[in-house]
C-alpha positions as CSV (number, residue, x, y, z in Angstrom):
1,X,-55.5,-99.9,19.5
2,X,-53.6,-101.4,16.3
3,X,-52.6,-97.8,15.7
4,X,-50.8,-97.7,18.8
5,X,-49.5,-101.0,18.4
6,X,-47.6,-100.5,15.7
7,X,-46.5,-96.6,16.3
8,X,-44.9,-98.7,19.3
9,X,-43.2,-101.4,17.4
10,X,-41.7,-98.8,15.4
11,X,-40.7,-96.5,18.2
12,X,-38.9,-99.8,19.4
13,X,-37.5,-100.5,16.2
14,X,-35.8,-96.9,15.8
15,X,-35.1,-97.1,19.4
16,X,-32.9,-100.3,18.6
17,X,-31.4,-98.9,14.7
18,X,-30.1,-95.9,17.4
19,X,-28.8,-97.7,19.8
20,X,-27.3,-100.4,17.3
21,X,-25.8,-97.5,15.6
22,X,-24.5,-95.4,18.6
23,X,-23.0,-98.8,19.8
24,X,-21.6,-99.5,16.7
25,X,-19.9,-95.8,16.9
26,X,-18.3,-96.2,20.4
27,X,-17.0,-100.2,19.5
28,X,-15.1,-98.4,16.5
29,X,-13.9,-95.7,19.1
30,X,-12.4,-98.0,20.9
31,X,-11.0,-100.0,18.6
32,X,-9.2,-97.2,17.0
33,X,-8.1,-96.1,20.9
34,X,-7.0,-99.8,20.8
35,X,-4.8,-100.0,17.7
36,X,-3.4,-96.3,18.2
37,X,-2.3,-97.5,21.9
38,X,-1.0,-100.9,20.4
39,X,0.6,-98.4,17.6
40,X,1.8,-96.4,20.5
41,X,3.4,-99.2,22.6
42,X,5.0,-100.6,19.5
43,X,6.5,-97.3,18.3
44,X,7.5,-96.7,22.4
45,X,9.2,-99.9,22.0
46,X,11.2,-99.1,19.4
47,X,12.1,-95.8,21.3
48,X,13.4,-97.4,24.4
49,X,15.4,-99.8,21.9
50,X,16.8,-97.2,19.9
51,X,17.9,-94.9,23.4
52,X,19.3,-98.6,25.0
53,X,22.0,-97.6,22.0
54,X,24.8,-95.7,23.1
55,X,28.5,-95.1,21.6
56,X,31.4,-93.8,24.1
57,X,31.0,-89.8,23.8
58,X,33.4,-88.6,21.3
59,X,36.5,-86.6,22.7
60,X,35.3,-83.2,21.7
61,X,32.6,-83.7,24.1
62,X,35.0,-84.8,27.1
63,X,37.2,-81.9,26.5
64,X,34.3,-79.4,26.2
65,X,35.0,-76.6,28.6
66,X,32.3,-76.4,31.5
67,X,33.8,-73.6,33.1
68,X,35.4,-70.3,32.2
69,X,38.8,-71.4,33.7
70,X,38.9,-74.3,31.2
71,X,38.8,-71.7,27.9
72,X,42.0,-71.9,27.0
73,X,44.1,-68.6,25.8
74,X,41.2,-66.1,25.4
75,X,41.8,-64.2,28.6
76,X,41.2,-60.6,27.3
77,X,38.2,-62.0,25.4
78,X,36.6,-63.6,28.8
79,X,37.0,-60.2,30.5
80,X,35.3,-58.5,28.1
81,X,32.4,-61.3,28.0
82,X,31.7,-60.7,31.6
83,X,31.6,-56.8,31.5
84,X,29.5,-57.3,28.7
85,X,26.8,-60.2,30.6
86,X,27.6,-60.3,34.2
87,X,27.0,-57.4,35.5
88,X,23.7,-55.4,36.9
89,X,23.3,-54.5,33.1
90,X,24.1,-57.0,30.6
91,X,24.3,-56.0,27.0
92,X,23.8,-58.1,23.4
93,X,27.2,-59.4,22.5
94,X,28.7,-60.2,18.6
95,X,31.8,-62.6,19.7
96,X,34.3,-62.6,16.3
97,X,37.1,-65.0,15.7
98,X,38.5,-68.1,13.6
99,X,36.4,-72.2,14.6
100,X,37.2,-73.7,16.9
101,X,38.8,-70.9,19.6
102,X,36.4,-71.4,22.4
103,X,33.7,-68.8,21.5
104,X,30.9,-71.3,21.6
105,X,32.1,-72.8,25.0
106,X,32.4,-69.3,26.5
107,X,29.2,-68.2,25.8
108,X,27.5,-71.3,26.9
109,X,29.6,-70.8,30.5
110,X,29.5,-67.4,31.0
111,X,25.4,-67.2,31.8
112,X,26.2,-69.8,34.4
113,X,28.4,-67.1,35.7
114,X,26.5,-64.3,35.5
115,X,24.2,-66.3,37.9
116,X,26.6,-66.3,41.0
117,X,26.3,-62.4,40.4
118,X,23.7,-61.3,43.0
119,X,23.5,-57.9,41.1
120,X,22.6,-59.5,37.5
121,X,19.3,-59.4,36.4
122,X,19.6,-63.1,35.2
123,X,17.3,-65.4,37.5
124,X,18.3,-69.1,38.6
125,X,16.4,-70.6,35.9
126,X,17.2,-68.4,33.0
127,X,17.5,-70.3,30.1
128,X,20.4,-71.0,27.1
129,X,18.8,-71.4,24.3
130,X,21.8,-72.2,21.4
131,X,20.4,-72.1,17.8
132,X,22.6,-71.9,14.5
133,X,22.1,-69.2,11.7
134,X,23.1,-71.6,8.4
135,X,19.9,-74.1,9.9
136,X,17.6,-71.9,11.0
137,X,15.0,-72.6,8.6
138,X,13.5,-69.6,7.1
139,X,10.3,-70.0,4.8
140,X,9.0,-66.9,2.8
141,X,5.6,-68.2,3.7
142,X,5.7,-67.6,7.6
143,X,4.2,-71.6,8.0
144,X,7.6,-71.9,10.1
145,X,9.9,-69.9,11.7
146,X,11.6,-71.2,14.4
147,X,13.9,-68.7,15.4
148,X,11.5,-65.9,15.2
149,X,7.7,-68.0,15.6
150,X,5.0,-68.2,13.9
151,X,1.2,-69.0,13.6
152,X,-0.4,-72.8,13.0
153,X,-3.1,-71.3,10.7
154,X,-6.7,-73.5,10.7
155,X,-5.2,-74.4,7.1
156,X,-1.8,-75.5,8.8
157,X,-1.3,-79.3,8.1
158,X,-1.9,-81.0,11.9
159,X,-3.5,-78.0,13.6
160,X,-5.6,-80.3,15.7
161,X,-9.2,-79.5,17.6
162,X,-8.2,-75.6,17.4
163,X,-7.7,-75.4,14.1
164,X,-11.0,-77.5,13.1
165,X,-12.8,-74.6,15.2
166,X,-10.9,-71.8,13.0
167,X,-8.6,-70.8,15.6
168,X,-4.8,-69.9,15.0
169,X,-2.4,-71.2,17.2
170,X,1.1,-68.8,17.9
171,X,4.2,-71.0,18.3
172,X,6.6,-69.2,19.8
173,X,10.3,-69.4,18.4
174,X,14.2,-69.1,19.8
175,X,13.3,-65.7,20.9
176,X,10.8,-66.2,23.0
177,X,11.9,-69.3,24.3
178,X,15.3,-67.7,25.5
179,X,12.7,-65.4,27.5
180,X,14.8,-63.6,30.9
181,X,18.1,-66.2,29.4
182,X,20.6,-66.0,26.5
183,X,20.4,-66.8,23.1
184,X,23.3,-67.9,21.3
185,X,22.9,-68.0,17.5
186,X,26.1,-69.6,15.9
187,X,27.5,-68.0,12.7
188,X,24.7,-65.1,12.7
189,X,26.3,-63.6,9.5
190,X,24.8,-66.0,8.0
191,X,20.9,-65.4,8.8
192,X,18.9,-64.7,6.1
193,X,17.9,-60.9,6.0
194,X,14.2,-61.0,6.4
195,X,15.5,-62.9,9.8
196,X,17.9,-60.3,10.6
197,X,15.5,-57.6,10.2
198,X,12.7,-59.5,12.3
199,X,15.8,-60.3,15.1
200,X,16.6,-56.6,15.0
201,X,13.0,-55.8,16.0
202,X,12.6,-58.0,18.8
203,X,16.2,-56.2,19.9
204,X,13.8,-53.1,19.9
205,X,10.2,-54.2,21.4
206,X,11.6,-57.0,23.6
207,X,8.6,-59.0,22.2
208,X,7.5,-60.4,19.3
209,X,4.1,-59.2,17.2
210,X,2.5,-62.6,15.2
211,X,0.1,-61.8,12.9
212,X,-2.5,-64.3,11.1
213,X,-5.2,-63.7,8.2
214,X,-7.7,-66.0,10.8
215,X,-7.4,-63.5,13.5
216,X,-10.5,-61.5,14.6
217,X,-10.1,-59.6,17.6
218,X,-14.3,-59.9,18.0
219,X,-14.1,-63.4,17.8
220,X,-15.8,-64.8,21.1
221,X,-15.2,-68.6,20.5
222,X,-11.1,-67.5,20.3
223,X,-9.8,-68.0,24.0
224,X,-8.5,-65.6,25.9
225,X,-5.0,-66.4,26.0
226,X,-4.7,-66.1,21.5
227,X,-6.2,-62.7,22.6
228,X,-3.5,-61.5,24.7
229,X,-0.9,-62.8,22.4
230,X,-1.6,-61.3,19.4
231,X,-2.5,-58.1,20.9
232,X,0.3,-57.5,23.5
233,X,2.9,-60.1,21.9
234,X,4.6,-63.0,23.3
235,X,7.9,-61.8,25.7
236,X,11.1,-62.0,24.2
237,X,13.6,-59.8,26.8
238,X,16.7,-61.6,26.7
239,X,20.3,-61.1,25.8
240,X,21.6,-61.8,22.6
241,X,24.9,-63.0,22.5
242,X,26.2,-63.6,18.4
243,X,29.2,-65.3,17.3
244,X,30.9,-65.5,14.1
245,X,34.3,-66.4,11.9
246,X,33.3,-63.2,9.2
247,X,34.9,-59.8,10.0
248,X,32.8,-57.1,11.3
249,X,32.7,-55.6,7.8
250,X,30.4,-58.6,6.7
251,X,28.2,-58.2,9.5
252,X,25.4,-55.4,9.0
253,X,25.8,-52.4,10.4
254,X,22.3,-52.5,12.0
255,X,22.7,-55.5,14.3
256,X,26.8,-54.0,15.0
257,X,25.5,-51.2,16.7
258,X,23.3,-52.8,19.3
259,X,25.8,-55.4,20.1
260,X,28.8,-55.0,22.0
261,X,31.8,-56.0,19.9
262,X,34.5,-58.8,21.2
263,X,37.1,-60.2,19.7
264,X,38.7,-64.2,20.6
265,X,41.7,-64.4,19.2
266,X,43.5,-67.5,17.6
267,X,45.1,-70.1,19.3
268,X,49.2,-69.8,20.3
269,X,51.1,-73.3,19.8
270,X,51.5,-73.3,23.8
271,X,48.0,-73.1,24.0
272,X,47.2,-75.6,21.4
273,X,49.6,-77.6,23.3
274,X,47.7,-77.4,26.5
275,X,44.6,-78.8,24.9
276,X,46.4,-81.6,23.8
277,X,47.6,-83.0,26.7
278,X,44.4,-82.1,28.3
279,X,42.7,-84.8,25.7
280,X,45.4,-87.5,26.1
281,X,44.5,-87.5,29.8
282,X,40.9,-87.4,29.3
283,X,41.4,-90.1,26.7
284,X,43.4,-92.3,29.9
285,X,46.7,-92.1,28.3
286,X,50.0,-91.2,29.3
287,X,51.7,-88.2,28.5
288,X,53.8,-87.8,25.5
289,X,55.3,-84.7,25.2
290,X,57.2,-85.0,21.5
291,X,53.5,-86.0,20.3
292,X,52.4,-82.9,21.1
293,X,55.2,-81.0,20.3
294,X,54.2,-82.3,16.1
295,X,50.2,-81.5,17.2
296,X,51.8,-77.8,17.9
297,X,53.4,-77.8,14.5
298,X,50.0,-78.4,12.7
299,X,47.0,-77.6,14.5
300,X,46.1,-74.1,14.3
301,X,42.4,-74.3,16.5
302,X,41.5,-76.1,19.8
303,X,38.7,-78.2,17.9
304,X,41.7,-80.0,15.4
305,X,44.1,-80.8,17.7
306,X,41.5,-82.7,19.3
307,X,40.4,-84.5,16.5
308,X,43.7,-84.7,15.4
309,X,44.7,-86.9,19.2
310,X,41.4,-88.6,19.0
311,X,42.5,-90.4,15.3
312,X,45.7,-90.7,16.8
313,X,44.1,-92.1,19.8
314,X,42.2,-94.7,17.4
315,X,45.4,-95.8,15.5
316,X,47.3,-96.7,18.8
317,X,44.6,-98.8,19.6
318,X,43.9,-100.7,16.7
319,X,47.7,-101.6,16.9
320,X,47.0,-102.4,20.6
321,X,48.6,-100.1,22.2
322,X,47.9,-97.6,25.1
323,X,50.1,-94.2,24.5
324,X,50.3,-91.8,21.5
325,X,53.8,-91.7,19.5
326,X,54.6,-88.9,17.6
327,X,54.8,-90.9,14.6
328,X,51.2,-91.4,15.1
329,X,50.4,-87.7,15.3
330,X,52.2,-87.3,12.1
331,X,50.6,-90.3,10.0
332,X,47.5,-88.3,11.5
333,X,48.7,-84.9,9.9
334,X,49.7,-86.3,6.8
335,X,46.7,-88.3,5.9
336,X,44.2,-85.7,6.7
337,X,46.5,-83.4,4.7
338,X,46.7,-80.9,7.4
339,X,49.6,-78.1,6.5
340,X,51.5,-76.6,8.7
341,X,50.7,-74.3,11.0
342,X,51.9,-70.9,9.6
343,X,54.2,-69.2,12.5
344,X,56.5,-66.4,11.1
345,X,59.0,-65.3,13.0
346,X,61.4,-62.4,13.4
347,X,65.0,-63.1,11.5
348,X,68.3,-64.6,13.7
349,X,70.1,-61.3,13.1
350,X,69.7,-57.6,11.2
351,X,69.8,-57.9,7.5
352,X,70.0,-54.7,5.2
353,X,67.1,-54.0,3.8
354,X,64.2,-56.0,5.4
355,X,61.8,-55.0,7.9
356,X,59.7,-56.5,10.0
357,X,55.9,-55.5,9.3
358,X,52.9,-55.8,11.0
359,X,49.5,-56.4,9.2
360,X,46.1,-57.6,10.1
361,X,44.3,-60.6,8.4
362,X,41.2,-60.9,9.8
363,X,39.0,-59.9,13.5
364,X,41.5,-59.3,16.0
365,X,44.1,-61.2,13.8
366,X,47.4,-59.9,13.6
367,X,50.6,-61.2,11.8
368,X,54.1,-60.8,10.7
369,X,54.7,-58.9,7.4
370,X,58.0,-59.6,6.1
371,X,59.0,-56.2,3.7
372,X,62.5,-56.7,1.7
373,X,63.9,-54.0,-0.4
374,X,67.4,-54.4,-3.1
375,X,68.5,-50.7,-4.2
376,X,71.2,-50.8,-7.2
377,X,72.6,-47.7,-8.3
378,X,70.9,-46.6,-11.6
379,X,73.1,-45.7,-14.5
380,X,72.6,-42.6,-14.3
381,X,71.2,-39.9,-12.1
382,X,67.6,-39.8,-11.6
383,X,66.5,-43.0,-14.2
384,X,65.8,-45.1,-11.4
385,X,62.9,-47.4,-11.8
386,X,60.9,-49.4,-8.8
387,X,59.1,-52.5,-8.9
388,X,56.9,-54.2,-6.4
389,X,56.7,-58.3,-6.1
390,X,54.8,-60.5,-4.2
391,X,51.6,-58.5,-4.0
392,X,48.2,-59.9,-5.3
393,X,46.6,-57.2,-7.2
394,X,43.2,-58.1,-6.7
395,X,41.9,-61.7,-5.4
396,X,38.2,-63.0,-4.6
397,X,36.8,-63.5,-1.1
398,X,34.2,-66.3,-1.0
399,X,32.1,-67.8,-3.8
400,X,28.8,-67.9,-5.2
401,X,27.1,-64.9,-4.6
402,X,29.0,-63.5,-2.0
403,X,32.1,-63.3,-3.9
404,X,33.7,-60.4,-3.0
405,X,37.4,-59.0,-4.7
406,X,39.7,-56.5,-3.1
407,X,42.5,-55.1,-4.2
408,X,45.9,-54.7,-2.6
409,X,46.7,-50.8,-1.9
410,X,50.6,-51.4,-1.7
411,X,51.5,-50.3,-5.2
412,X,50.2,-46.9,-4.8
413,X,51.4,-46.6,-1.1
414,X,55.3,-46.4,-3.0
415,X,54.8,-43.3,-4.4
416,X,53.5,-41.7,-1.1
417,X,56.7,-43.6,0.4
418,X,59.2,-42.6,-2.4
419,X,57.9,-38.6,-2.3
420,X,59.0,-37.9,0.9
421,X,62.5,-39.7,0.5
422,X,62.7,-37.6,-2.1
423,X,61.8,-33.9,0.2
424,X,64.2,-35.5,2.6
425,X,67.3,-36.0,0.0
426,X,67.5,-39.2,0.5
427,X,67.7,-39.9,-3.9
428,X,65.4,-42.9,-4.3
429,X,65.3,-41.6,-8.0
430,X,69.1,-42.2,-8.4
431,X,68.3,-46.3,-7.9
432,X,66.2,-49.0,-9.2
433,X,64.5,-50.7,-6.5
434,X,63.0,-53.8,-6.0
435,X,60.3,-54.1,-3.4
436,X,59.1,-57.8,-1.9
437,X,56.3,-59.1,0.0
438,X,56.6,-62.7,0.2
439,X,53.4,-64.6,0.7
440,X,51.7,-63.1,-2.4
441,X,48.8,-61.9,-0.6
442,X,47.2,-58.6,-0.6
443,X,48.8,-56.0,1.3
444,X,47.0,-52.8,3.4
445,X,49.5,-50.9,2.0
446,X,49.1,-47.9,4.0
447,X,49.7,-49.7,7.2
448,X,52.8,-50.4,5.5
449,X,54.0,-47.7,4.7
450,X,56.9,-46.8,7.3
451,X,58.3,-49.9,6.9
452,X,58.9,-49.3,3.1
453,X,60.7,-46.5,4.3
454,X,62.6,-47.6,6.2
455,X,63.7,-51.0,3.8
456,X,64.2,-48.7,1.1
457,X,66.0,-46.8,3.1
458,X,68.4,-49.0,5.2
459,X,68.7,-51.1,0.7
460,X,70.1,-47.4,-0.2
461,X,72.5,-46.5,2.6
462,X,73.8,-50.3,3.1
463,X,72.8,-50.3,7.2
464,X,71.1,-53.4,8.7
465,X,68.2,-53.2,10.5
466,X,67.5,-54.5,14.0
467,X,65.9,-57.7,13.3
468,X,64.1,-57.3,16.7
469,X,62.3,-54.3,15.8
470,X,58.8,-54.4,14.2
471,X,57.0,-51.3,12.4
472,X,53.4,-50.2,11.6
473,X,52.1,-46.8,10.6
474,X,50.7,-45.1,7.7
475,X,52.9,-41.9,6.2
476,X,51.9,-39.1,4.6
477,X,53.4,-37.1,1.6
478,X,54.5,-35.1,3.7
479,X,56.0,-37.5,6.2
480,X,54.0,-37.8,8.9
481,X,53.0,-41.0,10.7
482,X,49.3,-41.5,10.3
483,X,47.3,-43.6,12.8
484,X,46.1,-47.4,11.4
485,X,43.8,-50.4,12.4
486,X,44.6,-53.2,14.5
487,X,47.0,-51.8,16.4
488,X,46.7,-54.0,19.5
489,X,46.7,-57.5,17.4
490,X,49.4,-56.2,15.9
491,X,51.6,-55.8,19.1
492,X,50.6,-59.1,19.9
493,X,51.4,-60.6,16.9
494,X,55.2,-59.1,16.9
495,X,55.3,-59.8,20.1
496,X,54.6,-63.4,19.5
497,X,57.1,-63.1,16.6
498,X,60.1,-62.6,18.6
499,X,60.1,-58.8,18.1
500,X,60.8,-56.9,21.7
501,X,60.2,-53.5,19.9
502,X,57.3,-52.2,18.1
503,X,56.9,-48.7,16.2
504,X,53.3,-47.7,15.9
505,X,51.5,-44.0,15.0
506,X,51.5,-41.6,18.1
507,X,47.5,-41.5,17.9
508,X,47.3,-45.1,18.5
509,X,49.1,-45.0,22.0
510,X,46.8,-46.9,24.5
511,X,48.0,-46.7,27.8
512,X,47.8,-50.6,28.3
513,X,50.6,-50.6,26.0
514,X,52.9,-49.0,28.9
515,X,52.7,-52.0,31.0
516,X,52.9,-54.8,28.7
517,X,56.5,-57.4,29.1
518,X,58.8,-58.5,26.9
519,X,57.9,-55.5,24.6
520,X,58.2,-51.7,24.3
521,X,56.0,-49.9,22.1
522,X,57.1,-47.0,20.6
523,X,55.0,-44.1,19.3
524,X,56.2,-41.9,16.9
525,X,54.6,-39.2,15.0
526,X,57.1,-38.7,11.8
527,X,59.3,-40.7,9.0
528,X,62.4,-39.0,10.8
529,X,61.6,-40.3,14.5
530,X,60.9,-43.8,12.5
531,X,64.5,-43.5,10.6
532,X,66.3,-42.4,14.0
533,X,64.7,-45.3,16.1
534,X,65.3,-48.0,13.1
535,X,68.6,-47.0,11.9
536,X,70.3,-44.3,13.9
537,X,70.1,-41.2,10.9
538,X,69.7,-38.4,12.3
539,X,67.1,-36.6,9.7
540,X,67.0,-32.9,9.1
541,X,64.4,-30.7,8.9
542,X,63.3,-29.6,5.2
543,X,65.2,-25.9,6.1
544,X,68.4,-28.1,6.4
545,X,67.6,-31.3,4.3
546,X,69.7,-34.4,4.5
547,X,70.9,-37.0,7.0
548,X,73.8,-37.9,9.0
549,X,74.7,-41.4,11.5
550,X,74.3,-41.0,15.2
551,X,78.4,-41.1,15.8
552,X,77.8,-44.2,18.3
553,X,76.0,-46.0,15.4
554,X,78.0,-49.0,14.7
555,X,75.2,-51.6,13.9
556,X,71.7,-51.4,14.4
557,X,71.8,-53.6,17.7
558,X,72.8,-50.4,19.3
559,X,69.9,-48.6,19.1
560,X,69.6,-45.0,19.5
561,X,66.6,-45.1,21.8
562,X,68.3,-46.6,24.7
563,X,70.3,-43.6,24.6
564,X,68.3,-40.9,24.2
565,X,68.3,-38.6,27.6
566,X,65.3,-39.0,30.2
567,X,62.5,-36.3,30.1
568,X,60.6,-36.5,33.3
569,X,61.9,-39.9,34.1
570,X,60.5,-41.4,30.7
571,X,62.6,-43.0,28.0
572,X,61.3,-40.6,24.6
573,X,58.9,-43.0,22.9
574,X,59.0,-45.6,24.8
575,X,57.0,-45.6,27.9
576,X,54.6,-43.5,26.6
577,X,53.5,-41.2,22.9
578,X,55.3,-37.9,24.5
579,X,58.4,-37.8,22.9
């Protein structure tokens, strides 16, 4: 009986140590529940404080375009953005050109378009996902990738109740995310290659493979959905769409060839000017049309002469005022150091001895390349000497360790230039001439090389050349006109320089050339077509070498082209390469 008694009291006592513990447990439970919810409600507050905060949105967002009608001056480039995304097929797109020229806005529009296609594969909620190459964060230990994905590890710092059960957890990255949308990766030259590989793969599989050391294929207590993604991936079909200020050359070669390739080209001043006024009127100001005549001068992109009206915005104000001067635009200019914008233009009349060039600077950039030439007779026959000015030998591209040097071709492109002269009797050898490219900046030389010609030629024989004429075309030793680059931003850019003529290489006729305005393109397919058009020699063949003046030539501004007869109801050269 006292046995039991006491196996009792003990019982109870154990009973009561339990329950005493246990209860002890779930008061500590709940008061951690209750300091992580007053923790909570504090932090929450803080939130809700911080997000009662709000400046005046900056004018760059204002003015951002929301639809493909408000990208200004990239018409061509918006075409070739919706072949490329809204049709029944859409393909990856690389978009080059200079900051601030509307590429981001257009591709963050055009999926929006591709929508009201009832042909496009892109459904109603198809995503945008927008990521930038230079802060996608890439770490050579896979813990994080978020462009890509990657795997919470058990390990992994924070991998919660899965992770304390030995189960990896797949975050998926960009790629997925953008699942059945677009993703827009900002300056994707500069990705890091181990991303650019992995990118290049999901391209391929339209899915992406995660891998993990914890991963056991036979493990039961891993649930079913891990299962699926590491063995059939997580879906990543979407469409890529790449921009960047490089040049296609810096971009590899892998990525180039799934992508289709557009150009956006920079801004005119009329254009820049239309963005301007546009932000004075968002801003609530009147319109002040001499300020942005001096925003025209300077601002070369749409994202400056923004900034450039928004300080100028901020200075009327502070004075109290509510319009923009033009003296405030150029206080703006001048204490942000901002240069001019460079605009070269064609010369006010023919000069003897300069030429009108055409080179290209960068994607889909074309500009202006001013060529001089002074020939003075030699003191005797055949010591004639050449030198060429102006032109950087060799300069470096970028820094650190993606310094790059190139080296200006121009120098050798003489000789070439100066051997056929010679086959056609023209003497160079009897003069010393001195060749100029102002700007000091490395020439393509053998883009140049017709318009040597014909400077050294028009220095030699004293006859001015039409200072509405601009030339392009690589020559041959033995005269021919070879095809060249950038022949369309190079029509553009003469075009935009005041010249209503433009020579190019016969095999780089395109027939959108025969309907452009304000400009005829020429094609030619020799030095002696090039000399006829420019200065009105008529060239003989090498049976019958030497020259002679068209007998109506007087100065250049009578060109012999408009006078040549009609073959099947085509000016020769102009309308099209058949003459």
């Amino acid at each position: 009986m006292g046995l039991s008694v006491a196996l009792m009291i003990i019982q109870v006592f154990f009973a009561v140590v339990i329950g005493l513990y246990f209860w002890n447990l779930l008061r500590g439970q709940q008061s951690n529940r209750t300091a992580v919810d007053r923790e909570s409600k504090k932090e929450l507050e803080k939130l809700r404080k911080l997000r009662s905060i709000s400046l005046s949105k900056p004018l760059s967002e204002k003015t951002r375009p929301s639809s493909l009608d408000e990208i200004i001056g990239q018409k061509e480039g918006l075409r070739a953005l919706k072949a490329a995304l809204c049709g029944p097929n859409p393909q990856h797109v690389l978009i080059y050109g200079p900051p601030g020229v509307g590429k981001t806005a257009a591709a963050r529009v055009i999926l929006e378009e591709a929508k009201k296609n009832a042909f496009s594969p892109f459904r109603q909620d198809a995503k945008f996902i927008e990521t930038d190459a230079t802060v996608a964060r890439f770490d050579e230990r896979g813990i994080a990738d978020p462009l890509i994905g990657s795997v919470h590890d058990p390990i992994y710092q924070g991998a919660g109740a899965m992770g304390v059960a030995g189960i990896p957890q797949p975050k998926p990255g960009a790629v997925s995310k953008a699942h059945g949308g677009i993703l827009f990766i900002d300056e994707i030259g500069e990705l890091h290659p181990v991303q650019m590989n992995k990118l290049l793969k999901v391209l391929e599989d339209r899915k992406v493979f995660l891998e993990s050391a914890y991963y056991n294929s036979e493990d039961p207590n891993i649930p079913g959905h891990i299962h699926d993604i590491f063995q059939n991936g997580l879906p990543a079909d979407f469409r890529l769409v790449g921009a960047t200020t490089r040049t296609p050359q810096d971009i590899p070669p892998a990525i180039r060839s799934r992508c289709m390739e557009i150009f956006f080209r920079p801004l005119l001043p009329d254009e820049i000017g239309v963005i301007a006024e546009n932000a004075i009127r968002k801003i609530g100001f009147p319109d002040r049309p001499d300020a942005v005549e001096v925003v025209k001068r300077y601002a070369t992109n749409g994202r400056e002469a923004v900034n450039v009206i928004q300080l100028s915005a901020g200075l009327a104000l502070t004075d109290k005022r509510t319009e923009i001067t033009s003296a405030d635009v150029e206080w703006v200019v001048n204490s942000c150091q901002i240069p001019p914008r460079p605009e070269r233009k064609v010369p006010g009349s023919p000069r003897v001895g300069f030429v009108n060039g055409l080179a290209v600077y960068g994607p889909n950039l074309g500009t202006l390349l001013e060529i001089e030439v002074t020939a003075v007779k030699a003191s005797a026959s055949g010591t004639g000497t050449w030198n060429v000015t102006g032109v950087v030998d060799e300069e470096e591209l970028g820094g650190g360790s993606r310094t790059l040097r190139r080296k200006s071709m121009a120098r050798g492109s003489v000789d070439n230039v100066l051997t056929v002269l010679r086959s056609l009797e023209f003497r160079p050898q009897d003069y010393d001439l001195h060749i100029n490219f102002p700007g000091g900046t490395p020439i393509d030389g053998p883009s140049a090389g017709i318009s040597m010609a014909t400077a050294i030629v028009s220095a030699m024989l004293d006859i001015p050349v039409d200072n509405r004429l601009a030339m392009t075309g690589e020559m041959s030793i033995h005269g021919k006109v070879k095809p060249i680059g950038g022949v369309v931003p190079k029509v553009e850019a003469a075009f935009q320089a005041g010249a209503d003529k433009v020579i190019i290489p016969k095999e780089n006729w395109q027939e959108l050339f025969s309907g452009l305005e304000g400009v005829r393109v020429i094609a030619v397919d020799s030095i002696q077509e090039v000399l006829e058009y420019a200065l009105g020699l008529t060239v003989h063949t090498e049976k019958t070498a030497g020259y002679s003046l068209f007998p109506e030539q007087v100065v250049p501004a009578a060109l012999p082209f408009l006078q040549v007869e009609r073959l099947n109801g085509r000016s020769r050269g102009i309308d099209s390469p058949s003459g």
